[in-house]
DRENVOZA-346000 format. One line per 8 residues: number of its first residue (from 1); their letters; for each residue x, y, z of C-alpha. Coordinates in nm, 3 decimals, always signed. Last residue first. Layout:
<sites>
NUM) a) X Y Z | ...
</sites>
This chain:
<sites>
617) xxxxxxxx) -18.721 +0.638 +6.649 | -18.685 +0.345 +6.415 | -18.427 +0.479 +6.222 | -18.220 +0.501 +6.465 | -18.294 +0.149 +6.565 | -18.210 +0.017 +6.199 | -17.858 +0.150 +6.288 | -17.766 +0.042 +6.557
609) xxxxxxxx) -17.849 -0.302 +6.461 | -17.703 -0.263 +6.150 | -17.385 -0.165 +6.295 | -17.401 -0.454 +6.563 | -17.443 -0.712 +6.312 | -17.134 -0.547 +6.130 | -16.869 -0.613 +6.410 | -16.640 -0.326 +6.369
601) xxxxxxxx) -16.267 -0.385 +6.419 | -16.097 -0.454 +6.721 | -15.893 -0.155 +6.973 | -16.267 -0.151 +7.179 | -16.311 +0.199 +7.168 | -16.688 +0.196 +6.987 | -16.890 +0.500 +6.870 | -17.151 +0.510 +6.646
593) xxxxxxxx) -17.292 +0.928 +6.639 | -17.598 +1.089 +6.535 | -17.551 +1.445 +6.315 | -17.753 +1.722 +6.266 | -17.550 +1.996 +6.093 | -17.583 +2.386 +6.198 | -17.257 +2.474 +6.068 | -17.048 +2.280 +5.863
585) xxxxxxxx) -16.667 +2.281 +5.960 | -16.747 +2.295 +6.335 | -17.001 +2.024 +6.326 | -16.716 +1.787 +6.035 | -16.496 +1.797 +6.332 | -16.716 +1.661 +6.615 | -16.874 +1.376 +6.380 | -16.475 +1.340 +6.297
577) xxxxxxxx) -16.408 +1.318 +6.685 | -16.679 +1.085 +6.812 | -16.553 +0.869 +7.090 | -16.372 +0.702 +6.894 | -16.364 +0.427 +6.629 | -16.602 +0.574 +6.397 | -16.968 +0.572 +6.285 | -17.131 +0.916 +6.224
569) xxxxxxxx) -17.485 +0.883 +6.155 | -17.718 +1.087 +5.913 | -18.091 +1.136 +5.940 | -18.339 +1.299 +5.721 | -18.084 +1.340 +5.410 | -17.944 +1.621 +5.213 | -17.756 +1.843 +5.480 | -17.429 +1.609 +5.507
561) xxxxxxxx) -17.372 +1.550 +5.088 | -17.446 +1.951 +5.039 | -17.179 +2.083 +5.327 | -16.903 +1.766 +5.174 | -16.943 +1.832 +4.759 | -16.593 +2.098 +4.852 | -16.432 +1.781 +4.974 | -16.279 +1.812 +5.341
553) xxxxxxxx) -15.968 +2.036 +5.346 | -15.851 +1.831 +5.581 | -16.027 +1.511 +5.550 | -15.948 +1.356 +5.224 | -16.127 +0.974 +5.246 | -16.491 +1.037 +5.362 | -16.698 +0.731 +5.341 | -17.081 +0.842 +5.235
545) xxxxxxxx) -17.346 +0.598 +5.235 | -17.720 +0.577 +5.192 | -17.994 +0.391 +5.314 | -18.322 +0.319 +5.224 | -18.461 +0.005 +5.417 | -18.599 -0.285 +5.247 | -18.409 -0.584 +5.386 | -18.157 -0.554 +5.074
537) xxxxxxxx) -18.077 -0.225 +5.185 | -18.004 -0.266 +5.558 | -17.789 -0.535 +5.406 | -17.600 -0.323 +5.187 | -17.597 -0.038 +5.449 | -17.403 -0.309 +5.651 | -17.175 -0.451 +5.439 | -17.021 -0.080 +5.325
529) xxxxxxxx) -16.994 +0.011 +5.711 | -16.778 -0.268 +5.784 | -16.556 -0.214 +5.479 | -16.512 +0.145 +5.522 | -16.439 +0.128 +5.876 | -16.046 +0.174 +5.759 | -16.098 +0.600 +5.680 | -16.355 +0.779 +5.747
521) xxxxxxxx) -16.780 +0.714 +5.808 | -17.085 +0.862 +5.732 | -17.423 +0.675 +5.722 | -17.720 +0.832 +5.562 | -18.059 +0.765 +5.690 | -18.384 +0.760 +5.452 | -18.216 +0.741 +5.152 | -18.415 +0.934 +4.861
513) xxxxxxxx) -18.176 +1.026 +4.606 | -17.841 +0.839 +4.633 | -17.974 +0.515 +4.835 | -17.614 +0.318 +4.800 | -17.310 +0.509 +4.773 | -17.272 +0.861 +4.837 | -16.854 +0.936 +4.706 | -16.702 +1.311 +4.855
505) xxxxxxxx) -16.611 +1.500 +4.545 | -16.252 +1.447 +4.426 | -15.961 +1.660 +4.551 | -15.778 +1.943 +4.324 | -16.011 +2.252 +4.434 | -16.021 +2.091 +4.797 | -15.674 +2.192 +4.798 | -15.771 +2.568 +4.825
497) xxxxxxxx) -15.797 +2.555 +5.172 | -15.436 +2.420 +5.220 | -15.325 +2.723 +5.073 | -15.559 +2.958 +5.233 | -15.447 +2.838 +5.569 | -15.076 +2.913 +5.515 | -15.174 +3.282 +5.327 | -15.363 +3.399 +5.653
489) xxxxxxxx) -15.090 +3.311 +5.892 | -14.859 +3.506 +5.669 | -15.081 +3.787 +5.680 | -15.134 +3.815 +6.048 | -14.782 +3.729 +6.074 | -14.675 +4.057 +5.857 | -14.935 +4.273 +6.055 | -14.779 +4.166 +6.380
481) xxxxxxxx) -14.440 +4.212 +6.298 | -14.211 +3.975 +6.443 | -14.016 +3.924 +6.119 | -13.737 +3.716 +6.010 | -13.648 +3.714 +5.624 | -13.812 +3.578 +5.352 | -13.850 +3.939 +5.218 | -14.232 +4.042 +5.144
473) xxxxxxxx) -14.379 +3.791 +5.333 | -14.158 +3.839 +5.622 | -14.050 +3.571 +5.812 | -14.145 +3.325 +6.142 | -13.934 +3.165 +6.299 | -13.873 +2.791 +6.265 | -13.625 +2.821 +5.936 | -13.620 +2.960 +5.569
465) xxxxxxxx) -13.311 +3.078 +5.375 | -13.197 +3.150 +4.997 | -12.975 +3.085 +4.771 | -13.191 +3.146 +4.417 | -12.930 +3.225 +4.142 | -12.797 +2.863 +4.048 | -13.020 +2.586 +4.198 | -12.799 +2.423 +4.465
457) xxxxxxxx) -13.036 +2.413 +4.764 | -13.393 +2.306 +4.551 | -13.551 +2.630 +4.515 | -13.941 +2.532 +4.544 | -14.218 +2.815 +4.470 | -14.450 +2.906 +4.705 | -14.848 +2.769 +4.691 | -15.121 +3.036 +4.699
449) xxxxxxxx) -15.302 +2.820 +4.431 | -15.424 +3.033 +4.202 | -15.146 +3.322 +4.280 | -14.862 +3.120 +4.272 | -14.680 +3.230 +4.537 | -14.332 +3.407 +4.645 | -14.245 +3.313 +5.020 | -13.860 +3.223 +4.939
441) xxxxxxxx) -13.818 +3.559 +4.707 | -13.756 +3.586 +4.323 | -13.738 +3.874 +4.184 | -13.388 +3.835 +3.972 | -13.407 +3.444 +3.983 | -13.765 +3.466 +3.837 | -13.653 +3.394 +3.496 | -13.462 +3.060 +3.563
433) xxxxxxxx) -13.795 +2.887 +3.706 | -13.862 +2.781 +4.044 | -14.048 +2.481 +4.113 | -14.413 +2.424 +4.196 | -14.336 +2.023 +4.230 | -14.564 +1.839 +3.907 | -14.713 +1.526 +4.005 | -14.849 +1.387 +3.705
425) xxxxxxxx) -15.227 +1.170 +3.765 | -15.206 +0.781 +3.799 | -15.288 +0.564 +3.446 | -14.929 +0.545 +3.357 | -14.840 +0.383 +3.726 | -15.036 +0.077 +3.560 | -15.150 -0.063 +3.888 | -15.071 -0.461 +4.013
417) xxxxxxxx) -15.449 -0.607 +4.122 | -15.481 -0.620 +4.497 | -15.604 -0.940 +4.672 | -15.669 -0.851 +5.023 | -15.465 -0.783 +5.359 | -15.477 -0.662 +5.727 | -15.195 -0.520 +5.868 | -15.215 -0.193 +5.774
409) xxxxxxxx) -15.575 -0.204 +5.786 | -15.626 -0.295 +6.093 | -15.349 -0.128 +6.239 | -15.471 +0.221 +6.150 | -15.398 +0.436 +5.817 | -15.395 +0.817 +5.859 | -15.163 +1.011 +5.605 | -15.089 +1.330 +5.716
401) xxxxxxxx) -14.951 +1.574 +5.495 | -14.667 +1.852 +5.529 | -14.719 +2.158 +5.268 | -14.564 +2.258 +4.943 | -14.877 +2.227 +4.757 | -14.766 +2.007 +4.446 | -14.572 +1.784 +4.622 | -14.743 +1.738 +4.959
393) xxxxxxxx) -15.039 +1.684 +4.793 | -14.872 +1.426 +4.528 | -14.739 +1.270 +4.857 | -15.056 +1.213 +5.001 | -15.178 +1.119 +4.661 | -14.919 +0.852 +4.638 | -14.955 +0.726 +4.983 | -15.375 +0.698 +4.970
385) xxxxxxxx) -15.338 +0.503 +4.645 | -15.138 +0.229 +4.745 | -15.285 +0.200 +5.073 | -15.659 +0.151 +4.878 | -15.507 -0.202 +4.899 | -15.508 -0.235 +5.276 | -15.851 -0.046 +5.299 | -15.957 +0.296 +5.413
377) xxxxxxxx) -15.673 +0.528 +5.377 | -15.729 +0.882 +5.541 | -15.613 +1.201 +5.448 | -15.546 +1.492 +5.674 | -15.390 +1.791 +5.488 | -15.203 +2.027 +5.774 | -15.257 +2.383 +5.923 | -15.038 +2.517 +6.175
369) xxxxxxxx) -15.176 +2.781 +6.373 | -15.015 +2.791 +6.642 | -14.899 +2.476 +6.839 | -14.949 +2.142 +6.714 | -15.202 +1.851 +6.735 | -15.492 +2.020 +6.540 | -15.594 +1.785 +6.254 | -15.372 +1.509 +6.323
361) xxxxxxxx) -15.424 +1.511 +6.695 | -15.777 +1.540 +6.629 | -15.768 +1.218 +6.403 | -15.553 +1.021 +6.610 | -15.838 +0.810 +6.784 | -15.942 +0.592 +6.487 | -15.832 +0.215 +6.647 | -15.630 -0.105 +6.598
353) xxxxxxxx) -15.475 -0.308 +6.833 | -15.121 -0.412 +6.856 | -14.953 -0.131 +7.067 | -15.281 -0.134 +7.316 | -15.189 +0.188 +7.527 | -14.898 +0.275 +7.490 | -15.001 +0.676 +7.636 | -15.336 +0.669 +7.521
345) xxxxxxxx) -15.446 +0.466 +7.301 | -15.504 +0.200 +7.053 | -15.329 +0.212 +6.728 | -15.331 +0.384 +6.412 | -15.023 +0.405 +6.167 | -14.997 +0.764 +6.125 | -14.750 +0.830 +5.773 | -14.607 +1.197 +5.777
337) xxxxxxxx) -14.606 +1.293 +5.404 | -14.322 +1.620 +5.378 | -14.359 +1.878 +5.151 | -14.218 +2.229 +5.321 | -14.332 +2.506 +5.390 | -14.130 +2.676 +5.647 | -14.366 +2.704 +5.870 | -14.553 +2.379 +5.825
329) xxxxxxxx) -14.228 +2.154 +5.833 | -14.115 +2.310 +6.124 | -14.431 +2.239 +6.276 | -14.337 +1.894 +6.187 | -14.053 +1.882 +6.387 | -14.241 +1.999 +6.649 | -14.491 +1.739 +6.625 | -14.250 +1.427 +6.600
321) xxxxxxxx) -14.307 +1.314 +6.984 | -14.693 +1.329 +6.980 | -14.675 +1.188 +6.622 | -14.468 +0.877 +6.760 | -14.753 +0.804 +7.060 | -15.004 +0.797 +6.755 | -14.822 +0.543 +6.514 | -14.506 +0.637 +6.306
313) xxxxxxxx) -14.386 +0.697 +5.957 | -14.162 +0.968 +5.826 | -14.113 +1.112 +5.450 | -13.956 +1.338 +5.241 | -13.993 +1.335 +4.866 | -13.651 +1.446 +4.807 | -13.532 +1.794 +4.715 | -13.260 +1.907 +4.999
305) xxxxxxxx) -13.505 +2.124 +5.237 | -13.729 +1.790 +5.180 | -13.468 +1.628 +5.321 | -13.432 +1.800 +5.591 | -13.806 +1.782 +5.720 | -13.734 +1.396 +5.712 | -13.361 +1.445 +5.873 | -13.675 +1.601 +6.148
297) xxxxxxxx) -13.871 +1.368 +6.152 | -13.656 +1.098 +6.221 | -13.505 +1.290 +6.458 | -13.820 +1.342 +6.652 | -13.879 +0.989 +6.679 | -13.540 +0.887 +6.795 | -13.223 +0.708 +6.744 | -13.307 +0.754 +6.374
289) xxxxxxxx) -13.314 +0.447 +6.102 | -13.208 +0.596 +5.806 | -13.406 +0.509 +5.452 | -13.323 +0.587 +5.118 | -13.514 +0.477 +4.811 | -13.338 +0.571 +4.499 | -13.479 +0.266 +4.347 | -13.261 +0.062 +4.320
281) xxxxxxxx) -13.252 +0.100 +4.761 | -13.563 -0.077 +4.752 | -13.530 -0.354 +5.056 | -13.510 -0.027 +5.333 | -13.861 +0.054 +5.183 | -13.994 -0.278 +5.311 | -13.857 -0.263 +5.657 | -13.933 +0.100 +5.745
273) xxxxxxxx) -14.316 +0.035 +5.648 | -14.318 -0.254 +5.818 | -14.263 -0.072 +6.126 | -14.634 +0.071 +6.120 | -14.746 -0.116 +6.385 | -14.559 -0.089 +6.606 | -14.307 +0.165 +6.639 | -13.907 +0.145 +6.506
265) xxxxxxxx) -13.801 +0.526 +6.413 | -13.834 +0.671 +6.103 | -13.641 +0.891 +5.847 | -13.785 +0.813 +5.489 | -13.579 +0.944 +5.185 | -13.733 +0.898 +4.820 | -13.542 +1.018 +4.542 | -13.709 +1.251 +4.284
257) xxxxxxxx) -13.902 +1.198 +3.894 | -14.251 +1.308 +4.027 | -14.374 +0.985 +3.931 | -14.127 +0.749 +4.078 | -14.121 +0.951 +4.354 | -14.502 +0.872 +4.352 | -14.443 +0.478 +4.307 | -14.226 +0.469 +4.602
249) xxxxxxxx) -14.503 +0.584 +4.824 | -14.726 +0.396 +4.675 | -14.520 +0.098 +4.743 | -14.436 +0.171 +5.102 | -14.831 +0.195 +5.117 | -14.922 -0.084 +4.957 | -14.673 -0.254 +5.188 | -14.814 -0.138 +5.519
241) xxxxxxxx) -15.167 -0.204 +5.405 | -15.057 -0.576 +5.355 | -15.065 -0.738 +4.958 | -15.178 -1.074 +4.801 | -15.090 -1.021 +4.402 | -15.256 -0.990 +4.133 | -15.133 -0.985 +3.745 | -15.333 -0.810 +3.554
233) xxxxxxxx) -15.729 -0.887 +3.375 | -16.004 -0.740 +3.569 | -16.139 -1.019 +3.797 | -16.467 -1.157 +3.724 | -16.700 -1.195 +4.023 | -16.791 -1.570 +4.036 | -16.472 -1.734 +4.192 | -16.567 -2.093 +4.332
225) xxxxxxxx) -16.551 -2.110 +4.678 | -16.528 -2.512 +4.801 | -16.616 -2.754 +5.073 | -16.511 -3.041 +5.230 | -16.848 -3.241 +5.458 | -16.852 -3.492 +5.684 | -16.537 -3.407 +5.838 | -16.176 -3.569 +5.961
217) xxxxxxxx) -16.271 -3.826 +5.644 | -15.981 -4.006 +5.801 | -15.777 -4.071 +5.463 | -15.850 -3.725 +5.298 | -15.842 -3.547 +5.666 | -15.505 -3.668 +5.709 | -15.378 -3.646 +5.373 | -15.405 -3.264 +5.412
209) xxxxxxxx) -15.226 -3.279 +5.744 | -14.936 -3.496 +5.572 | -14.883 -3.252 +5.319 | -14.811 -2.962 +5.546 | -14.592 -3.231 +5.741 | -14.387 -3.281 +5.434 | -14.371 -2.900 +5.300 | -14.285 -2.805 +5.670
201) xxxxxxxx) -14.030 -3.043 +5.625 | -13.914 -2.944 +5.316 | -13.857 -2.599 +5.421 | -13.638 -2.643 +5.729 | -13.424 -2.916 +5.492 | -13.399 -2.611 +5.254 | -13.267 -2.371 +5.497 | -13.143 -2.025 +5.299
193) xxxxxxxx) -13.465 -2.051 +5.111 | -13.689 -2.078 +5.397 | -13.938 -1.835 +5.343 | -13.933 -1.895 +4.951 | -13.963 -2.266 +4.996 | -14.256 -2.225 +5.198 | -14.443 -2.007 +4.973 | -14.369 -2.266 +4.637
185) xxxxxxxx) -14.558 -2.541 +4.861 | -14.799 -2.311 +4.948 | -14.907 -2.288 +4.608 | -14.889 -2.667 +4.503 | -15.113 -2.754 +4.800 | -15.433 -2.709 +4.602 | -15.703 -2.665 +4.785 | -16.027 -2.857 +4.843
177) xxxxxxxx) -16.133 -2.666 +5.139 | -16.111 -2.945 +5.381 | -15.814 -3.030 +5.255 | -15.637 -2.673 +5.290 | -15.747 -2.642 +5.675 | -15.598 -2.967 +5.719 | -15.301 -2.857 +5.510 | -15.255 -2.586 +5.742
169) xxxxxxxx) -15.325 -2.725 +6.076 | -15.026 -2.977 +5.957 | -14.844 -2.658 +5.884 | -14.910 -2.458 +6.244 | -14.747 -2.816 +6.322 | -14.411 -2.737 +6.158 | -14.242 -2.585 +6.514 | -14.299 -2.898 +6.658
161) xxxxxxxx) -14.021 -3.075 +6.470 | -13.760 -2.798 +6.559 | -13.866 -2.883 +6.933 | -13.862 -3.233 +6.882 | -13.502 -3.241 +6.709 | -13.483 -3.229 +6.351 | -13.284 -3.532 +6.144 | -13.607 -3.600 +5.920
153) xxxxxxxx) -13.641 -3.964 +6.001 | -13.860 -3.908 +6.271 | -14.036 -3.583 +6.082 | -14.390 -3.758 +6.044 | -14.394 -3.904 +6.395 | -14.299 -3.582 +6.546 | -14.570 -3.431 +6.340 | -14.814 -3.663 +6.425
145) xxxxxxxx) -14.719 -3.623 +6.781 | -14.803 -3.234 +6.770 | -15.133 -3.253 +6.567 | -15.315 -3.558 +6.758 | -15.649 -3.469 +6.586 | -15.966 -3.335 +6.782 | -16.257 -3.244 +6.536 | -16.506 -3.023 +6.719
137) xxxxxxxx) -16.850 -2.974 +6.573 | -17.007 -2.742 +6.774 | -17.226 -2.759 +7.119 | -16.928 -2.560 +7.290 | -17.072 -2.473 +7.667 | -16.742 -2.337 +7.759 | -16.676 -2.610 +8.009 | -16.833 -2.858 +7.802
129) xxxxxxxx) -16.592 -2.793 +7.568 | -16.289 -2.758 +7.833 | -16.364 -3.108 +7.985 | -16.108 -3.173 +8.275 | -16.224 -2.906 +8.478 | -16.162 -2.578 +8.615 | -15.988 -2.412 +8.329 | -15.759 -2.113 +8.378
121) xxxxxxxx) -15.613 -2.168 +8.021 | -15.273 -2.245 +8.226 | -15.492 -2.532 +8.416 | -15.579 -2.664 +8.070 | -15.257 -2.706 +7.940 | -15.119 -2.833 +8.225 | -15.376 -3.108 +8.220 | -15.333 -3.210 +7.868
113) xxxxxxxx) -15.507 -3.030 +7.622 | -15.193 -2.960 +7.364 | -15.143 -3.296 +7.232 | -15.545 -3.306 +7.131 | -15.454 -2.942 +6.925 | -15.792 -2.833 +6.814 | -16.039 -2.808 +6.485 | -16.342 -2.638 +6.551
105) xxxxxxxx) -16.629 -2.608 +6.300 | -16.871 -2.343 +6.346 | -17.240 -2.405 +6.378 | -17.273 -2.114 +6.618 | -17.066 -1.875 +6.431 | -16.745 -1.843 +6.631 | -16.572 -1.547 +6.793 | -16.636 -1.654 +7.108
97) xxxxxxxx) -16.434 -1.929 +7.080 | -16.102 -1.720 +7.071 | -16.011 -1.646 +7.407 | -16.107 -2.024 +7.536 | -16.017 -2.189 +7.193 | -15.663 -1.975 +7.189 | -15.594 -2.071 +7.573 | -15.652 -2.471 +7.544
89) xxxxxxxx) -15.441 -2.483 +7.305 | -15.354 -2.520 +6.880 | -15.721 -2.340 +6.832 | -15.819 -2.362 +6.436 | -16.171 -2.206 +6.422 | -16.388 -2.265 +6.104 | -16.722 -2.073 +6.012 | -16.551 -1.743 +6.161
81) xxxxxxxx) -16.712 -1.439 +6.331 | -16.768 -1.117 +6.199 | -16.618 -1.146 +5.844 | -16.264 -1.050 +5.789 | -16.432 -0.741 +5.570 | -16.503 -0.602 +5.218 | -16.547 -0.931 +5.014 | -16.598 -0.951 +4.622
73) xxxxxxxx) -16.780 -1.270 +4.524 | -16.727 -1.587 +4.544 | -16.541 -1.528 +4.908 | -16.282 -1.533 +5.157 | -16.228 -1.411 +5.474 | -15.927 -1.517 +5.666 | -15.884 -1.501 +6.034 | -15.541 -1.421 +6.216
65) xxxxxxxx) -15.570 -1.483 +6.537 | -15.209 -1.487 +6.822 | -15.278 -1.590 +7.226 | -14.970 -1.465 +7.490 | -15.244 -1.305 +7.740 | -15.435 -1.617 +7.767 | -15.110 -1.823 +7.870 | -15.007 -2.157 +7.688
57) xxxxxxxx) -14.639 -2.049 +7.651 | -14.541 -1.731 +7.824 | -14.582 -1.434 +7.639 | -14.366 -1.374 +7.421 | -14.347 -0.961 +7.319 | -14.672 -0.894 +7.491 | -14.932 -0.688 +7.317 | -15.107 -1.028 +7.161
49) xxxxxxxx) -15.168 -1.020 +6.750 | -15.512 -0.991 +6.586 | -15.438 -1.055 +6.195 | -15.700 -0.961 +6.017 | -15.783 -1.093 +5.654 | -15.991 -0.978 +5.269 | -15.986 -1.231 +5.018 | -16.168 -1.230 +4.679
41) xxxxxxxx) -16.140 -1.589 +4.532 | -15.937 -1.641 +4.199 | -15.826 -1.968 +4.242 | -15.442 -1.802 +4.337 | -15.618 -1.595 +4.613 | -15.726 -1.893 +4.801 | -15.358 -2.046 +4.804 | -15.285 -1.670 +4.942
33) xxxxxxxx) -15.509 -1.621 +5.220 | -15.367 -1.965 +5.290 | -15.040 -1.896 +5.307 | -15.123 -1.566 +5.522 | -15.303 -1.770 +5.782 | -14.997 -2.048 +5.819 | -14.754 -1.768 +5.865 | -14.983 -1.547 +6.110
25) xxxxxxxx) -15.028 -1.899 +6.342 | -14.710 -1.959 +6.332 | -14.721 -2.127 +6.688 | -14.491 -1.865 +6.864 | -14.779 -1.596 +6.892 | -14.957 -1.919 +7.094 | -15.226 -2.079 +6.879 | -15.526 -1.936 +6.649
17) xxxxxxxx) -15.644 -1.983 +6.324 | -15.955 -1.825 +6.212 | -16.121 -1.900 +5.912 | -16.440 -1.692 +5.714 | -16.609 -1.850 +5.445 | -16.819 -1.725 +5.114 | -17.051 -1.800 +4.852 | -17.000 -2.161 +4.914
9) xxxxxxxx) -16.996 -2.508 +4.722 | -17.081 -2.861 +4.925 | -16.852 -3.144 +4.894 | -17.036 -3.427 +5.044 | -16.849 -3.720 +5.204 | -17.097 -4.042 +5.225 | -16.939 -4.238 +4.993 | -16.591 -4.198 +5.114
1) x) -16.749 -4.385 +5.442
</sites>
């Protein structure tokens, strides 16, 4: 029989393991994004967690994915639909089966297809495959008594035994793709440092999966992705969106030589955020949990009265809550980076599902006039980059910013290469200087810019006050004259006009010169919409891409980019509010729209579908 395995090499592969949100299915799918990372393979994941807090065990509702892409080469998305499918129940291979390739491999849970099991799944009969009309490969192993056999001696109790089978899957997964075990190894003793004999057994049953499919051959084939894209040398590391962005935030206060403060309030999904800058306090983070989402934009707004970089992070139902404090924040011109975690909407909508619909209510979400930078990040390592020039805007202009990320990305993860922070650009706060104390008033501006000047409380000579209503120009202090906030309303949108002087020029990828459709996108689609001009291209068709990262002001390259080509597309995750925006900011602009609602990421076959028919007609 060992004569007869094959170990065939890939380009690329795409896992999904899936079990009840209890199973450990995220834990066992972010080890091995990272055991693949170590060899040098480009990774890119989604983790696709339930809405309920626990559902009950075995239930449809209550199923956890997190799929793994990884690749020879460099990788943009989770891949459409998985080669392998780990589903611990009868529930996870009935939710999650569609989401297979058709010559997928399927590795299940025998233990966990009893007759229960199967009626909680909603199946009819005895034979859920057949059932489902499954013509794959399945390969049923015995994971749940194989663990309780292999942790007999261990001195856990069944239940505490059963909670390392998400590890057997694990080392199943890891044999089968010729991994080294070493890696994970080092993972699970970091997890469970404070319970050693915890960490050792997952350790012993992860090893005892992988010797499982060496000894029983579980398929006929093991396979393996050898790196072919050189990596730039650094030191790499597996990273979230929501931690590339805590970092970048961190690394911009850094930069600009202040404290950070973040006031925030618990939301999924951008809580991470919270958690990982409360670790950091050496580094002049502070964070305060508020007892509410307004509050935690408004200590924010505070704090940015006091000198800090300011910040406060939220999803879409927090922004609706935190508006008027950051009205405040636009009046009295303050910086402040307000961090929009994307989710599905309205109301609670679909708290762990990932969409684009808070781009209006970023743009224009406020009463008055009360103009705001938009950017958008648009993958989990870009993160990094989209937080530190958010706050650099905020810095340097004396304005709030929005930073948009979504669930998907935030959540999602890929190999990210550690920055040299001496490579990023100064940030340089507009702040007073001792020779203007005798003129100086709070609205004075540079005149290139039209940005105020910054007296930090404190500053000897320039006590001063600004507030909610609105002041005089001239004065800084309260005015209702009509002419005054005419003007004043004037000077708040010419200053975050003028930021498009300090942006970067709008990126077209692909077809530059002669693309016959060009597709436009914002923000976490990038990836998607990347893969599937590069296939349009590579079937003969001339396309042309252009993903739009800064928003509000959009780039000042944007008007030429969107009037150049035959036919241009909009492709976002609503029902078509940047394509609506980007009609009002450039006049007489043809644009199609791609619009899906669906709280899951693109699926790229249906992109280029889409596509290839518009250009068709």
């Amino acid at each position: 029989m060992a004569d007869e395995m094959m170990v065939k090499e890939l380009e690329q592969v795409a896992v999904r393991f899936s079990g009840d949100s209890g199973d450990g299915m995220q834990l066992a799918g972010n080890i091995f994004s990272n055991v693949s990372a170590t060899v040098g393979n480009d990774i890119c994941t989604f983790p696709d967690y339930p809405a309920d807090i626990r559902a009950p065990q075995g239930s449809l509702t209550g199923v956890s994915g997190f799929q793994v892409h990884i690749g020879a080469n460099k990788i943009f998305t989770p891949g459409d639909h998985c080669d392998v499918l780990v589903a611990m129940n009868p529930s996870a291979l009935k939710t999650q089966v569609k989401y297979c390739k058709p010559n997928a491999l399927i590795i299940t849970d025998l233990d966990s297809f009893d007759t229960k099991d199967l009626e909680k799944a909603k199946f009819t009969t005895n034979n859920p495959f057949e059932e489902l009309g499954i013509k794959n490969q399945v390969i049923e192993v015995p994971i749940s008594s194989m663990c309780k056999e292999s942790l007999k001696d261990s001195g856990l109790d069944n239940k505490a035994a059963l909670r390392c089978k998400n590890m057997f899957a694990l080392g199943l997964v890891c044999w089968l793709f010729n991994r080294n075990l070493s890696v994970a190894e080092t993972m699970l003793r970091a997890k469970f440092a404070r319970k050693p004999d915890i960490a050792e057994a997952n350790i012993k049953v992860l090893n005892d999966g992988y010797n499982y499919g060496a000894n029983t051959h579980a398929s006929t084939s093991t396979y393996k992705i050898e790196s072919k894209t050189p990596k730039a040398k650094g030191l790499y590391t597996d990273i979230n969106g929501n931690k590339a962005t805590a970092y970048g935030l961190i690394a911009a206060a850094e930069k600009a030589g202040l404290e950070l403060y973040l006031g925030s309030y618990p939301i999924t999904p951008a809580t991470d955020i919270l958690h990982e800058l409360a670790k950091h306090k050496s580094l002049g983070v502070k964070t305060v949990q508020c007892e509410d989402e307004i509050a935690g934009c408004a200590s924010a707004v505070g704090a940015a009265f006091a000198g800090d970089l300011a910040v406060t992070t939220t999803s879409g139902p927090g922004v609706c809550l935190k508006s008027e404090a950051m009205n405040l924040a636009v009046i009295a011109e303050l910086p402040l980076v307000v961090v929009n975690v994307q989710r599905g909407g309205p109301s609670t909508g679909l708290p762990t599902k990932s969409e684009q619909t808070d781009l209006l209510q970023a743009l224009y979400g406020r009463n008055g006039e009360s103009p705001m930078p938009v950017i958008a990040a648009t993958s989990p390592t870009n993160c990094f980059d989209a937080a530190y020039m958010a706050a650099k805007i905020a810095l340097e202009h004396m304005t709030p910013v929005v930073l948009l990320t979504d669930a998907f990305i935030a959540n999602g993860s890929a190999a990210w290469k550690l920055p040299d922070l001496k490579e990023y650009p100064a940030i340089k706060p507009p702040y007073v200087t001792p020779d203007m104390a005798e003129t100086w008033t709070p609205f004075q501006r540079n005149e290139e810019t039209g940005v105020r000047y910054w007296a930090v409380p404190g500053t000897e000579g320039f006590m001063h006050r600004i507030g909610g209503l609105e002041k005089s120009n001239e004065t800084g202090v309260i005015s209702t004259d009509p002419d005054n906030h005419q003007k004043m309303t004037l000077l708040r949108q010419a200053k975050i006009d003028k930021i498009a002087n300090s942006i970067p020029n709008v990126e077209v990828q692909g077809d530059v010169d002669d693309a016959d459709l060009l597709i436009v996108g914002w923000g976490g689609t990038y990836g998607h919409l990347y893969l599937a001009m590069d296939y349009m291209r590579q079937h003969g068709k001339k396309v042309a891409l252009a993903h739009f990262q800064y928003i509000n002001p959009l780039p000042k390259n944007a008007a030429e980019v969107l009037t150049k080509y035959k036919k241009v597309v909009v492709a976002e995750q609503n029902l078509g509010q940047f394509a609506g925006y980007l009609r009002m900011q450039v006049p007489g602009v043809a644009l199609s729209q791609f619009n899906q609602v669906k709280g899951q990421p693109f699926v790229t076959r249906e992109l280029v579908d889409a596509f290839t028919k518009l250009l068709e007609e």
